[in-house]
DOZA-268699 format. One record per residue (C-alpha): chain; residue number from 0; x, y, z. Coordinates in nm, 3 decimals, m for minus. Layout:
N
REC  tordo  bati       c1       c2       c3
REC      A   NUM        X        Y        Z
...
***
This chain:
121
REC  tordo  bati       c1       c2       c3
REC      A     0   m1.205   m0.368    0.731
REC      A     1   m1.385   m0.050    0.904
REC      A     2   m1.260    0.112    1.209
REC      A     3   m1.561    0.009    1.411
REC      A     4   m1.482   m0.390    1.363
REC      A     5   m1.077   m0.379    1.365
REC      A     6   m1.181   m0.199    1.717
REC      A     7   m1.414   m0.495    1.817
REC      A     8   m1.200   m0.724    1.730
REC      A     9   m0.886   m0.569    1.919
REC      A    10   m1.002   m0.411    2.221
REC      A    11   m1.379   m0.518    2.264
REC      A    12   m1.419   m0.841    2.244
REC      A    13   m1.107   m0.955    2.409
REC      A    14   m1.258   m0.690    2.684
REC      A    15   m1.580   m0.894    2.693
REC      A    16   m1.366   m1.201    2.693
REC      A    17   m1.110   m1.120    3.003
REC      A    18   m1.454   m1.015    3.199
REC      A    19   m1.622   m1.307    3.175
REC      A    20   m1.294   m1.552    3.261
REC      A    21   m1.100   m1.352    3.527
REC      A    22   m1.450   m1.297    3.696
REC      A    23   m1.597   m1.612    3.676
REC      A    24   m1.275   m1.707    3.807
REC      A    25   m1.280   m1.567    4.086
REC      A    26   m1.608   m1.563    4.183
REC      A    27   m1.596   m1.981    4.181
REC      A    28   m1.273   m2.026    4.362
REC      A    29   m1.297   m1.696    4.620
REC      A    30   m1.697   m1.646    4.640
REC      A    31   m1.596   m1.325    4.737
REC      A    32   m1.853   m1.058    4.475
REC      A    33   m1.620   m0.731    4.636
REC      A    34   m1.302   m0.886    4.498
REC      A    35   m1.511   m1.012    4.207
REC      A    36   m1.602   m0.646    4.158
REC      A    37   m1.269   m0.539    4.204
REC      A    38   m1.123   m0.787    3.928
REC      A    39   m1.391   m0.606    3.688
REC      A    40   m1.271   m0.279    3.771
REC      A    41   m0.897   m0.358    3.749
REC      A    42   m0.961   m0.487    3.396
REC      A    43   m1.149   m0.152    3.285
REC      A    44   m0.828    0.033    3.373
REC      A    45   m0.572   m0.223    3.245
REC      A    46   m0.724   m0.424    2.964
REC      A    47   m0.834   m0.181    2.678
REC      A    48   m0.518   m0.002    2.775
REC      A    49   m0.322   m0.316    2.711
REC      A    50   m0.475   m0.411    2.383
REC      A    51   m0.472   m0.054    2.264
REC      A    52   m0.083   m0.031    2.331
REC      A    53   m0.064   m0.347    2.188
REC      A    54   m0.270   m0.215    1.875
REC      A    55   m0.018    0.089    1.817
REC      A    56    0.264   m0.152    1.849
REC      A    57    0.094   m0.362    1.552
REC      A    58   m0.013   m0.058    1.348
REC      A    59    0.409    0.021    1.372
REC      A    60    0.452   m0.319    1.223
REC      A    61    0.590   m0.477    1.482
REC      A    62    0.349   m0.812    1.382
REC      A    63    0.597   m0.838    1.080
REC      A    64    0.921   m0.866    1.451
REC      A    65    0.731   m1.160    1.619
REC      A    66    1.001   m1.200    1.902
REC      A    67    0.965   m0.784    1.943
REC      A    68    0.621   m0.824    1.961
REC      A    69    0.598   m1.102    2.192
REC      A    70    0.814   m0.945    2.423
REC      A    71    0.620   m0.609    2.436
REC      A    72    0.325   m0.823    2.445
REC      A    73    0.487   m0.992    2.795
REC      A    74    0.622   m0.666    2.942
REC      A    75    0.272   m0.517    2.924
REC      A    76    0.117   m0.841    3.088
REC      A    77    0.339   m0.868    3.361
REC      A    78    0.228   m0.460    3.401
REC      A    79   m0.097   m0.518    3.415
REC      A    80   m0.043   m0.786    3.687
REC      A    81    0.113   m0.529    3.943
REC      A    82   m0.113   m0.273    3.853
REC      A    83   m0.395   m0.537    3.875
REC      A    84   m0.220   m0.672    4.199
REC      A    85   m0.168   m0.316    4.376
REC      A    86   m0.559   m0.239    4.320
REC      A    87   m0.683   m0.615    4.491
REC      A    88   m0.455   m0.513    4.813
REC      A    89   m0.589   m0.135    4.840
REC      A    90   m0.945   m0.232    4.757
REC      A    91   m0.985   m0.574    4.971
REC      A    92   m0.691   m0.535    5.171
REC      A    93   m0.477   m0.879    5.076
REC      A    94   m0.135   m0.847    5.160
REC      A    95    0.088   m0.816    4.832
REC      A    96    0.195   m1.173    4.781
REC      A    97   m0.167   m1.272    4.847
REC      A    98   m0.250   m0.976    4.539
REC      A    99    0.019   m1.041    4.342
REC      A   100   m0.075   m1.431    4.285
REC      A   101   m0.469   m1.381    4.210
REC      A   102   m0.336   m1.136    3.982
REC      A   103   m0.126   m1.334    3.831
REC      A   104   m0.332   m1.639    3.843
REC      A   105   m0.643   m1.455    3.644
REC      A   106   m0.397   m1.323    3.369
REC      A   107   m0.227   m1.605    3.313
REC      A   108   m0.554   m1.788    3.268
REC      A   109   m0.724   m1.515    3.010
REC      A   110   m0.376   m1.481    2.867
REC      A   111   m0.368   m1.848    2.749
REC      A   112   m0.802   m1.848    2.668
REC      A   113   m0.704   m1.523    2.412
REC      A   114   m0.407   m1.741    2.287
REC      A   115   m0.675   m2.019    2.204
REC      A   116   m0.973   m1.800    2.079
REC      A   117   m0.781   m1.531    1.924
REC      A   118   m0.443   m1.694    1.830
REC      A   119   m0.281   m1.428    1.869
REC      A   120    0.040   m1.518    2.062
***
């Protein structure tokens, strides 16, 4: 496989893929396009970093250590969500519970779309 599509498929399209849910998301249930904006711009700084930790971890063969893998997989979710959730409250100014569940909401919900169109859980 070349570098340019093992790179699509790890980082860019699930990119492309948390975009379009976590904003659509949000956009339907908050109508709110500055925290729509904001969701896009937390997920430029947390999601290729994810999946290209993620990656490394792979390429050390942790794939072949499925619980070690799924638990590095988790711990990295559940950073992205306080990174994710720290951004929303400085940016729109939601108090941290309030920040803390949309981020949580919106990860969980991409989390579990990648699990069905990637299977990669």
């Amino acid at each position: 496989m070349s570098i340019f599509l093992y790179l699509f498929i790890k980082i860019i399209l699930p990119f492309i893929a948390t975009i379009a849910i976590e904003c659509a998301l949000v956009y339907i249930i908050f109508k709110n396009k500055g925290l729509t904006y904001c969701i896009f711009l937390c997920n430029v700084i947390t999601n290729p970093t994810l999946n290209f930790l993620l990656m490394i971890f792979d390429n050390l063969y942790l794939y072949n250590l499925s619980l070690a893998r799924h638990i590095i997989l988790i711990i990295l979710e559940f950073i992205a969500v306080f990174i994710e959730a720290y951004i929303i409250s400085y940016m729109i100014n939601f108090n941290k519970k309030k920040s803390i569940l949309i981020s949580l909401l919106l990860n969980t919900c991409s989390f579990l779309a990648g699990i069905i169109l990637f299977k990669s859980f």
